[in-house]
C-alpha positions as CSV (number, residue, x, y, z in Angstrom):
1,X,-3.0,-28.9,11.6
2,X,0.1,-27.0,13.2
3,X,-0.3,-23.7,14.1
4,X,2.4,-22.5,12.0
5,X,0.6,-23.5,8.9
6,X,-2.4,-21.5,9.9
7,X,-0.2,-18.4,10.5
8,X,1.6,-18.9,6.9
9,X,-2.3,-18.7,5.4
10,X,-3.4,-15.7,7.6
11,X,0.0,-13.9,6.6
12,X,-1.1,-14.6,2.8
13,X,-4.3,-12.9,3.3
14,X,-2.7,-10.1,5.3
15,X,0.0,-9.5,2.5
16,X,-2.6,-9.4,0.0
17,X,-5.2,-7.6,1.6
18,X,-2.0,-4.7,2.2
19,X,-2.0,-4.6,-1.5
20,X,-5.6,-4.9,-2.0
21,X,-5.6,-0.9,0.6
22,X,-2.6,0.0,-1.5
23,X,-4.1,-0.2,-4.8
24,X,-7.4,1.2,-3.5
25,X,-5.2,4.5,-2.2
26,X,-4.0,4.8,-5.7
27,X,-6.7,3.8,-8.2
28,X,-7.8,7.0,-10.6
29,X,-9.1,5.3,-14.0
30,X,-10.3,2.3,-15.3
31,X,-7.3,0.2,-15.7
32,X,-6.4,0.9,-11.7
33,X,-10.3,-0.2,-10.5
34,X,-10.0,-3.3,-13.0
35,X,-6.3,-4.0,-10.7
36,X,-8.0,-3.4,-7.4
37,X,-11.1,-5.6,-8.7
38,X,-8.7,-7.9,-9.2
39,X,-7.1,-7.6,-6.0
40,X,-9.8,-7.8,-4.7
41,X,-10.4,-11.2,-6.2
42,X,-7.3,-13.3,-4.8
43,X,-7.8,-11.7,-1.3
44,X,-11.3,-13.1,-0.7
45,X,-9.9,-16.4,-1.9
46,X,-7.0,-16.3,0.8
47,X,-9.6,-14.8,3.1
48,X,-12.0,-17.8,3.0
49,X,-8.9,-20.1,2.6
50,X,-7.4,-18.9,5.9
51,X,-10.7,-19.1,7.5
52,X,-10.5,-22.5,6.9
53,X,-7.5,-23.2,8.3
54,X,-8.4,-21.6,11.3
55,X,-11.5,-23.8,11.9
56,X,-9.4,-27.2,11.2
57,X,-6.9,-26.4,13.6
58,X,-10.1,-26.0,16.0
59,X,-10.9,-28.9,14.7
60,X,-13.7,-28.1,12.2
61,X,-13.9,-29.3,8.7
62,X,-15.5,-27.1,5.8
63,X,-14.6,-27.7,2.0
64,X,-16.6,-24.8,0.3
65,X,-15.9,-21.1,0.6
66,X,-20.3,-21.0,1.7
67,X,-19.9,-23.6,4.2
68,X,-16.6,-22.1,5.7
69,X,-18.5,-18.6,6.2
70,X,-20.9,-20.1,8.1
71,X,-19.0,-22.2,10.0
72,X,-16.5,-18.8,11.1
73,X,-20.0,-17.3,11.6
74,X,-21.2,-19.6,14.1
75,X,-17.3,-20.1,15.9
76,X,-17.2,-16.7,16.4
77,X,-14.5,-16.1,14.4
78,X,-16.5,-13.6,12.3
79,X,-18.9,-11.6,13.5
80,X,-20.5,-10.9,10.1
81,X,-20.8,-13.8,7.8
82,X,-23.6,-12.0,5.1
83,X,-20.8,-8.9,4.4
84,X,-18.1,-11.8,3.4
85,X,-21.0,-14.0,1.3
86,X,-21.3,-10.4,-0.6
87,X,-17.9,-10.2,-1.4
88,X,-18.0,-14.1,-2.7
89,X,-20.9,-13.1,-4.7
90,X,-18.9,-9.6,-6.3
91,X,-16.0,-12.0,-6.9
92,X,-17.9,-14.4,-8.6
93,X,-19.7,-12.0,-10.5
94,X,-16.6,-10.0,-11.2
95,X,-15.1,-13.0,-12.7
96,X,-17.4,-13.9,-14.9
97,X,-19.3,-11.6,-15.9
98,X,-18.1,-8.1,-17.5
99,X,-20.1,-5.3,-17.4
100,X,-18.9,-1.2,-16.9
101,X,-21.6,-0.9,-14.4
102,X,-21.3,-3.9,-12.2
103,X,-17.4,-3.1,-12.3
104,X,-18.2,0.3,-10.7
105,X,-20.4,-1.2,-8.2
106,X,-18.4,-3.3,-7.2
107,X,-15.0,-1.2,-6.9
108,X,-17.4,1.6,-4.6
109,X,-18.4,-1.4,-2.8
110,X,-14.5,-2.7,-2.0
111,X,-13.6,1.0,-1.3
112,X,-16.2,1.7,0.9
113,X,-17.4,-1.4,2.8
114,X,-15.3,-4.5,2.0
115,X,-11.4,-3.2,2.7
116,X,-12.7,-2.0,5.9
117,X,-14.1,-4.9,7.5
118,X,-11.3,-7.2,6.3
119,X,-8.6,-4.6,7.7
120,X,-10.6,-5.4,11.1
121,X,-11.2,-9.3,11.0
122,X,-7.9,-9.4,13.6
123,X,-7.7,-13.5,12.8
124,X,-4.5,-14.0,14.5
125,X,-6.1,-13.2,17.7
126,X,-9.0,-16.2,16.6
127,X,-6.2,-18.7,17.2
């Protein structure tokens, strides 16, 4: 694994979690909070992704976004892996199942807890 590779995939999640803060700034009805959800969505998936790519260039092999978590956790390249498993459980459940309520939930939940810790992972410095 070259480094370079592993700063292309932590760039990705950087780009997208920039949009993810952007759209949160601007979101005032449904249709805005359905874009950030979705935001939301792709930047957990590059988030877990990167993670990975971190760990094999240390080299440590994980294949599911669960496993990678973990693995972060226990490499010290997280220091919090239950707030991240609660963000893979609102994206699953945010793209799968459709409810006004849940959508809510989980919007206050990227807006108040989520964008925050991921604008403070710092994974370049994990390298």
């Amino acid at each position: 694994m070259q480094k370079s590779e592993v700063l292309m995939k932590i760039d990705n999640f950087e780009r997208a979690l920039a949009r993810l803060k952007e759209a949160v700034g601007r979101a005032r009805d449904d249709l805005d909070k359905d874009g950030v959800i979705q935001r939301f969505e792709f930047t957990v998936e590059l988030l877990w992704k990167a993670l990975r790519y971190i760990l094999a260039y240390h080299g440590i092999n994980c294949y599911s976004p669960r496993n990678c978590i973990k693995e972060s956790f226990k490499s010290h390249l997280i220091d919090d892996d239950e707030i991240i498993l609660d963000m893979l459980e609102d994206r699953n459940r945010s793209s799968h199942i459709y409810s006004e309520k849940t959508s809510e939930e989980i919007f206050e939940r990227i807006k108040r807890v989520y964008l925050n810790y991921m604008m403070n992972l710092r994974l370049k410095e994990k390298l």
